[in-house]
C-alpha positions as CSV (number, residue, x, y, z in Angstrom):
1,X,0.0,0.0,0.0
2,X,1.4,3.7,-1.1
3,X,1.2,5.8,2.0
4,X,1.6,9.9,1.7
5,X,1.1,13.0,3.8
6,X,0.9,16.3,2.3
7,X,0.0,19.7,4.0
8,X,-2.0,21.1,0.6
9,X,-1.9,24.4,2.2
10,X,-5.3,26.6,2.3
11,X,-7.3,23.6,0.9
12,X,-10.8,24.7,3.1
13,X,-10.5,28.1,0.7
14,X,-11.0,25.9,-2.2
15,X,-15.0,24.8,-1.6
16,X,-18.3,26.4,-0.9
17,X,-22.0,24.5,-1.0
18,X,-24.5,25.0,-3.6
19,X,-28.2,25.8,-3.1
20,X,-29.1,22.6,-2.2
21,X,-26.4,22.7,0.7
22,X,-23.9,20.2,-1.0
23,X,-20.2,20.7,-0.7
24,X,-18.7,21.6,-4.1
25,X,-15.5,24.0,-5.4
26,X,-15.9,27.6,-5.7
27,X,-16.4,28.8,-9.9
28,X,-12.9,28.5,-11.8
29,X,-12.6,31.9,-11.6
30,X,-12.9,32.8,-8.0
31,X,-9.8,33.9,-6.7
32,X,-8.8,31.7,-3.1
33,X,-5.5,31.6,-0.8
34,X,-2.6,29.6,-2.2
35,X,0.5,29.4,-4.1
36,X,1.0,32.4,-6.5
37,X,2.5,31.3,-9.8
38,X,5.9,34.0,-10.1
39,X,4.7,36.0,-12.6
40,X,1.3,36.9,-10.9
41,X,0.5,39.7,-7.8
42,X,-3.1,38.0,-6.9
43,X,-4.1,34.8,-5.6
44,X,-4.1,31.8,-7.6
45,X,-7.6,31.3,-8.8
46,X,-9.9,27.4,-8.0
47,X,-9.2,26.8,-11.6
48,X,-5.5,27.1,-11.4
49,X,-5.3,25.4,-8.4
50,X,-7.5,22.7,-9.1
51,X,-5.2,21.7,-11.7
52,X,-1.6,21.5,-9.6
53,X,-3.4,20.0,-7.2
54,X,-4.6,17.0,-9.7
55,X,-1.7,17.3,-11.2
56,X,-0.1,16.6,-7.7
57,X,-2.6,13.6,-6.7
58,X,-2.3,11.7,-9.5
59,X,1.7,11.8,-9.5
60,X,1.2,10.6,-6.0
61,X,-0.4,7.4,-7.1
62,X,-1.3,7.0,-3.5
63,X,-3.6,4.4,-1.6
64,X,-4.1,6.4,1.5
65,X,-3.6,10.0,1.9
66,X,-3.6,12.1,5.0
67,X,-4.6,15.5,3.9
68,X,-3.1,18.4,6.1
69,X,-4.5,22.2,6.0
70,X,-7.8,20.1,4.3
71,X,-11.1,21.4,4.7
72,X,-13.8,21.6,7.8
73,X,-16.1,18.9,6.8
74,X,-16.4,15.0,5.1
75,X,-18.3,16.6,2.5
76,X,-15.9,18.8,1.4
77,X,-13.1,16.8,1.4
78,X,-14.9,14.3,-0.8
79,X,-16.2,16.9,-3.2
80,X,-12.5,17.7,-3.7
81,X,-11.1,14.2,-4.6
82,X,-14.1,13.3,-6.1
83,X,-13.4,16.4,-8.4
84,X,-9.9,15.9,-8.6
85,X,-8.2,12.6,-8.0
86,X,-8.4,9.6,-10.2
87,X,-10.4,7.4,-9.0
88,X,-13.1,6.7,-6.9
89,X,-11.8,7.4,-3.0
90,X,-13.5,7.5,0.4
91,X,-13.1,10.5,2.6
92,X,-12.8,11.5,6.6
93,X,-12.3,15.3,7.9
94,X,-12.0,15.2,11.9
95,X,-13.7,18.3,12.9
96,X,-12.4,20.7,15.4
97,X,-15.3,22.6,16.3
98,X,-14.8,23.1,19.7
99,X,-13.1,22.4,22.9
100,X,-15.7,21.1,25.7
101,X,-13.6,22.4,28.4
102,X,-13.1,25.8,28.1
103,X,-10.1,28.0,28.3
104,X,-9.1,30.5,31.2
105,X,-11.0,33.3,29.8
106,X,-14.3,30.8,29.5
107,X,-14.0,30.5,25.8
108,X,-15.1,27.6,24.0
109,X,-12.2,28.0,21.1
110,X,-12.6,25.8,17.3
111,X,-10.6,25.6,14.7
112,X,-10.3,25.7,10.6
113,X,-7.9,23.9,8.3
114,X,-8.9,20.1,9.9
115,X,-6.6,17.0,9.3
116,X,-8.9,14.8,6.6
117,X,-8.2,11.6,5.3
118,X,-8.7,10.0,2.3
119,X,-8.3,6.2,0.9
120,X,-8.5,4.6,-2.3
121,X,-11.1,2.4,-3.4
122,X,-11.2,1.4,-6.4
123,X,-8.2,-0.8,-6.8
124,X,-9.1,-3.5,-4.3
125,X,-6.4,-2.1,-1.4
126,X,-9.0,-2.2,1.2
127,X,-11.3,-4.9,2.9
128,X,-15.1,-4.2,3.9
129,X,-15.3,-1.5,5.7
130,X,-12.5,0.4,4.3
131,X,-11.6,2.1,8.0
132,X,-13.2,3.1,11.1
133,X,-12.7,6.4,12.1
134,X,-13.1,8.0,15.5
135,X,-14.4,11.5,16.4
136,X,-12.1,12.9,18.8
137,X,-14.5,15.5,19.7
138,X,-17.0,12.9,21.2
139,X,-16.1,11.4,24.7
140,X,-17.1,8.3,23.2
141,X,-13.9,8.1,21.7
142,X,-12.3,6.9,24.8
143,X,-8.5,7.6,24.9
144,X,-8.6,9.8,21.7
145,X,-11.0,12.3,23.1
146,X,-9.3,12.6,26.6
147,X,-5.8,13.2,25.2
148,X,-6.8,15.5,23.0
149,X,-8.8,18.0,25.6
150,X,-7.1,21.0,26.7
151,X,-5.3,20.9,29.4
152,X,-2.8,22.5,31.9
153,X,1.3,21.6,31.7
154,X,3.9,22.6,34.0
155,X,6.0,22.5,30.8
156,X,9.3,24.1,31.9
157,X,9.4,22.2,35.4
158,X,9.0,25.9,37.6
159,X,5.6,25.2,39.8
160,X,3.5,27.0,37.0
161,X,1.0,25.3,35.1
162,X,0.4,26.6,32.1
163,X,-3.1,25.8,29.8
164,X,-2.4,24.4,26.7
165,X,-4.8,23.1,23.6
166,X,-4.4,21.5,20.3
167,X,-5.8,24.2,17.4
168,X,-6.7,20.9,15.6
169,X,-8.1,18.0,16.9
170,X,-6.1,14.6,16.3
171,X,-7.1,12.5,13.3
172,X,-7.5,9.0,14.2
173,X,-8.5,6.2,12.1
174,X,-8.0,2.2,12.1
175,X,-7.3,1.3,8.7
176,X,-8.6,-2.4,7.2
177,X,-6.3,-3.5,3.8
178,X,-7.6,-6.4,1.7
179,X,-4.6,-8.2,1.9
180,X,-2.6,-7.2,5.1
181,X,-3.1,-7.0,8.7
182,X,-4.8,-3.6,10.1
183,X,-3.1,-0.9,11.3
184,X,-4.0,2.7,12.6
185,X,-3.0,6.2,11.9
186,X,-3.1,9.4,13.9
187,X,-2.8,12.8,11.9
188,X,-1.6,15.6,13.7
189,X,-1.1,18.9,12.6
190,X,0.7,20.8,15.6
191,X,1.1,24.2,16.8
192,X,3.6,26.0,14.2
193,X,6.8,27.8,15.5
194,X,6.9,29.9,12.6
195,X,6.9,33.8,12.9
196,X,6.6,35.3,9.6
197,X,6.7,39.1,10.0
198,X,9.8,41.5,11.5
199,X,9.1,42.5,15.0
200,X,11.6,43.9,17.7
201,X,14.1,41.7,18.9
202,X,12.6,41.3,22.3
203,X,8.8,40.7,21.1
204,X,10.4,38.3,18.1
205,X,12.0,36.0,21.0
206,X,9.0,36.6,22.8
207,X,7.0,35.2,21.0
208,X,9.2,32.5,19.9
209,X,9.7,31.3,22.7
210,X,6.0,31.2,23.7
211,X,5.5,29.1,20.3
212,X,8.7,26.1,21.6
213,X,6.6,26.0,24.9
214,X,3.2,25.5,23.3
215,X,4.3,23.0,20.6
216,X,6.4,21.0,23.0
217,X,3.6,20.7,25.5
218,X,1.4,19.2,22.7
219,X,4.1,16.6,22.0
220,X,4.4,15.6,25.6
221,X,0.7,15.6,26.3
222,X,0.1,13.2,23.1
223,X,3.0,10.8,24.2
224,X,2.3,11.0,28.1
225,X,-1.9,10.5,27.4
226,X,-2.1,8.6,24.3
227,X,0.8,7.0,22.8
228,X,2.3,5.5,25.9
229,X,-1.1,4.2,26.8
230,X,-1.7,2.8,23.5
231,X,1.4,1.0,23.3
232,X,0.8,-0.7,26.4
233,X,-2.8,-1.4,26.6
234,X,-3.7,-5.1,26.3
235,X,-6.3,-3.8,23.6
236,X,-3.7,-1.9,21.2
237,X,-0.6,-3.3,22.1
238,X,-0.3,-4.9,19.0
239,X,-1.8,-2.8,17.1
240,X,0.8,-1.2,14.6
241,X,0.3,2.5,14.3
242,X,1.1,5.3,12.5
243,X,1.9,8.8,13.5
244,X,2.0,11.4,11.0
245,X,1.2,14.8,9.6
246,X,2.4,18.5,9.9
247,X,4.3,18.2,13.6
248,X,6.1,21.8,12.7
249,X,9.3,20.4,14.4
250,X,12.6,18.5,13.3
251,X,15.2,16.2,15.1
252,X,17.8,18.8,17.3
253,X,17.4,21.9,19.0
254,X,17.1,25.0,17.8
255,X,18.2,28.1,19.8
256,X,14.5,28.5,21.6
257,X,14.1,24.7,22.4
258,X,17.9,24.5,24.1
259,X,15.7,27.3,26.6
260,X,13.4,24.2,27.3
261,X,16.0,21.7,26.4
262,X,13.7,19.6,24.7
263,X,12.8,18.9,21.3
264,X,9.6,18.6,19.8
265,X,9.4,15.5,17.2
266,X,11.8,13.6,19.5
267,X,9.3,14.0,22.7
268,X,7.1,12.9,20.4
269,X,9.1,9.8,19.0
270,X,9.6,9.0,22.8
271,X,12.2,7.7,25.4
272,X,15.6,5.9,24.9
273,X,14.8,4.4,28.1
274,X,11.7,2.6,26.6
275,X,13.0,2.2,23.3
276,X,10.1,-0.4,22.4
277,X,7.7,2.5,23.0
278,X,9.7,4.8,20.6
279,X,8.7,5.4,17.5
280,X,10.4,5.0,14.4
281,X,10.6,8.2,11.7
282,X,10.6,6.3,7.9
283,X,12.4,9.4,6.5
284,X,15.6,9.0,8.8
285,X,15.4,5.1,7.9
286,X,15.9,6.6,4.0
287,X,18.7,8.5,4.4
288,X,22.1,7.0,3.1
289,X,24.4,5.3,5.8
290,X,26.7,8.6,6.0
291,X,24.1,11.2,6.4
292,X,22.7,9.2,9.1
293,X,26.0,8.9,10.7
294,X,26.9,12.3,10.4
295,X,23.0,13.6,11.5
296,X,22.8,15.2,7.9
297,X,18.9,16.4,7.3
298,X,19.7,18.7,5.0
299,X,18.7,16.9,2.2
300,X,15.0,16.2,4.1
301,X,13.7,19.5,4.0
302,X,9.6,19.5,3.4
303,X,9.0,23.3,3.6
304,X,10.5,26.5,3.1
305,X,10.0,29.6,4.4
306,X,11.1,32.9,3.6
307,X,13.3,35.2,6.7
308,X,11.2,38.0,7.6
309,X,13.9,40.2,7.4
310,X,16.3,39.6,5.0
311,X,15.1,39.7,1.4
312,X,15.7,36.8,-0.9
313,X,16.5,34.3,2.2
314,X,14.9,31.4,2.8
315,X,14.8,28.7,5.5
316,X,14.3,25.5,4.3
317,X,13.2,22.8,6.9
318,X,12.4,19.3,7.9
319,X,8.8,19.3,9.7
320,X,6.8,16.8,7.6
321,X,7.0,13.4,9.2
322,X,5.8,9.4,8.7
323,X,6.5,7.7,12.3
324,X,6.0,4.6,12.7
325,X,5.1,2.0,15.8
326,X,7.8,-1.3,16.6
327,X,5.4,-3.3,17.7
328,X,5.2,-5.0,13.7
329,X,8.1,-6.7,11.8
330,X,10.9,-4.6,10.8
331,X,10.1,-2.7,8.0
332,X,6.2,-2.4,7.9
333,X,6.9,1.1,6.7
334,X,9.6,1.8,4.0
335,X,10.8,3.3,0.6
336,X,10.0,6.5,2.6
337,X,10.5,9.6,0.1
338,X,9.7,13.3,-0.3
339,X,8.8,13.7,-4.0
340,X,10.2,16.9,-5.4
341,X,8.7,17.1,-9.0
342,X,6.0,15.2,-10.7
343,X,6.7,12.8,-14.0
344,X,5.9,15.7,-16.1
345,X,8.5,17.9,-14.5
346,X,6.3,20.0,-12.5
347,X,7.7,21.7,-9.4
348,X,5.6,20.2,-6.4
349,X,6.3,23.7,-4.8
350,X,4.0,25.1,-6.9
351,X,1.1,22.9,-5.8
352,X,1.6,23.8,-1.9
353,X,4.4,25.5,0.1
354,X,4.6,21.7,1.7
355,X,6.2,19.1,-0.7
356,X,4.3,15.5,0.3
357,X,6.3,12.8,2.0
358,X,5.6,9.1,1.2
359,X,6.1,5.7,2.1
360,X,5.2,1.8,1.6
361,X,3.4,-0.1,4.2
362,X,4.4,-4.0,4.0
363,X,2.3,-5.2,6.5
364,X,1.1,-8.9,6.4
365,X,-1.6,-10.9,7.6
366,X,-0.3,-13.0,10.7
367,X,-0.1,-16.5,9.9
368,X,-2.7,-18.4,12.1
């Protein structure tokens, strides 16, 4: 089975409902948010954009895609592969509507630009029913729900608890191939460290700062109140899984994250001191022998970004990630790559400022 991840960047600006209340795309012409083509000063319009992203999906050839930056509902979602991908496909957006316990100031906050996913149907990959998916807005989701509640961190160890939430609820989903044994996914799409205008020096480490302490309590809170359970649990133990999406973080520390001398991704990847607990990253497993010797990610980069004060300079960084679960064989998930240009030549950068990463799940029925 082909497995990708791509953040497709503004995709909920892409659909609208008729009269009838039906999810569909906006007219061609209709200008929405996106990449702008070089030689252009306004948005890209649903036209344009419909066909990169096509363009994109069918390069992809994909099974199963977890769509980041998708749209708020199932509906749309659909409407968009249905319009766009070859195929016929079977969609899932996990609302993030609202949080049910609500913030200091008594807000009940929700959020746009919901982890969707989306799998393949007609080529045989799946048994019947394709998935099951779990709403991790409704308590009835158990574990899901719970982890992914706001809650309060003392995230820099000082006696001060902090409240923290997740702007996008947590996509989880069992997933049921024809020919292999099932395995699950969770999408995440985490708070972004990013700070993309010039501010004073002060305010700009501020703020950056405030963004490491926010993104790193996420990654604890999911690892202390879901993945450490589910790895342990009688009932999911053995349940290989999949952790993937938009996590905004790479391996190291950068200058804020020595402050709080932890990294994201790797809190997230877990413990050496439970290393069957730790998960493995399928894009570290790709690179050559040297690279991985020398901790070389340069050539992993999935976005770019451009420095807010220094024209023509751009950051390019590794924040896309496929993790994966040991508690399968060796190499369940492999060929991990992050495709750069389509067949035809065309620039993936064009289609999202996120370039997809891929794998191959090889994951067998147990013999009974």
């Amino acid at each position: 089975m082909r497995f990708a991840v791509w953040n497709l960047e503004w995709l909920n600006d892409m659909v609208t409902t008729d009269r009838d209340g039906r999810a569909v795309l906006k007219p061609g012409d209709a200008r929405v948010r996106g990449p702008k083509p070089p030689w252009q000063t306004e948005n890209p319009t649903v036209a344009e954009r419909s066909a990169l992203i096509a363009a994109g999906l069918a390069d992809l050839d994909a099974d199963l895609i977890v769509v980041v930056e998708g749209p708020n509902l199932t509906g749309e979602l659909q409407a968009i592969f249905d319009a766009l991908a070859p195929g016929s496909w079977l969609c899932h957006v996990q609302r993030s509507r609202y949080d049910s316990r609500p913030g200091p100031e008594g807000r009940r906050l929700g959020s746009s630009q919901c982890v969707g996913i989306a799998l393949r149907l007609d080529r045989g990959a799946f048994a019947d029913p394709p998935a099951t998916f779990w709403d991790s807005e409704s308590p009835e989701a158990g574990l899901i729900h719970a982890a992914s509640e706001p809650f309060f961190l003392d995230i820099e160890d000082n006696g001060i608890f902090e409240w923290f939430r997740y702007e996008r609820r947590p996509l989880y989903a069992q997933i049921n191939p024809a020919d292999g044994a099932p395995f699950r996914v969770l999408g995440l799409h985490l708070k972004s460290k990013g700070i993309f205008q010039a501010y004073e020096w002060s305010k700009w480490w501020q703020m950056a700062d405030a963004n490491r302490r926010r993104l790193l309590a996420q990654c604890r809170h999911i690892r202390r109140h879901f993945l450490d359970p589910y790895l342990t649990d009688a009932d999911t133990a053995a349940v290989p899984l999949i952790v993937c999406g938009d996590i905004n973080d790479g391996p190291g520390f950068d200058t804020s994250e020595m402050r709080l001398l932890a990294s994201g991704v790797e809190t997230l990847m877990g413990r050496v001191w439970e290393p069957g607990l730790t998960l493995g990253n399928a894009l570290y497993d790709s690179l050559p022998d040297k690279d991985r010797a020398a901790e070389d990610f340069s050539d992993l980069s999935t976005t770019r970004f451009a420095d807010p004060i220094f024209n023509d300079s751009f950051h390019r960084v590794w924040i896309d990630h496929i993790l994966y679960s040991r508690n399968a064989r060796p190499g369940w998930v492999q060929d991990a790559r992050i495709p750069r240009k389509t067949a035809d030549g065309l620039d993936y950068w064009k289609i999202s400022d996120h370039f997809p990463v891929t794998a191959r799940i090889d994951l067998p029925r147990p013999i009974t």
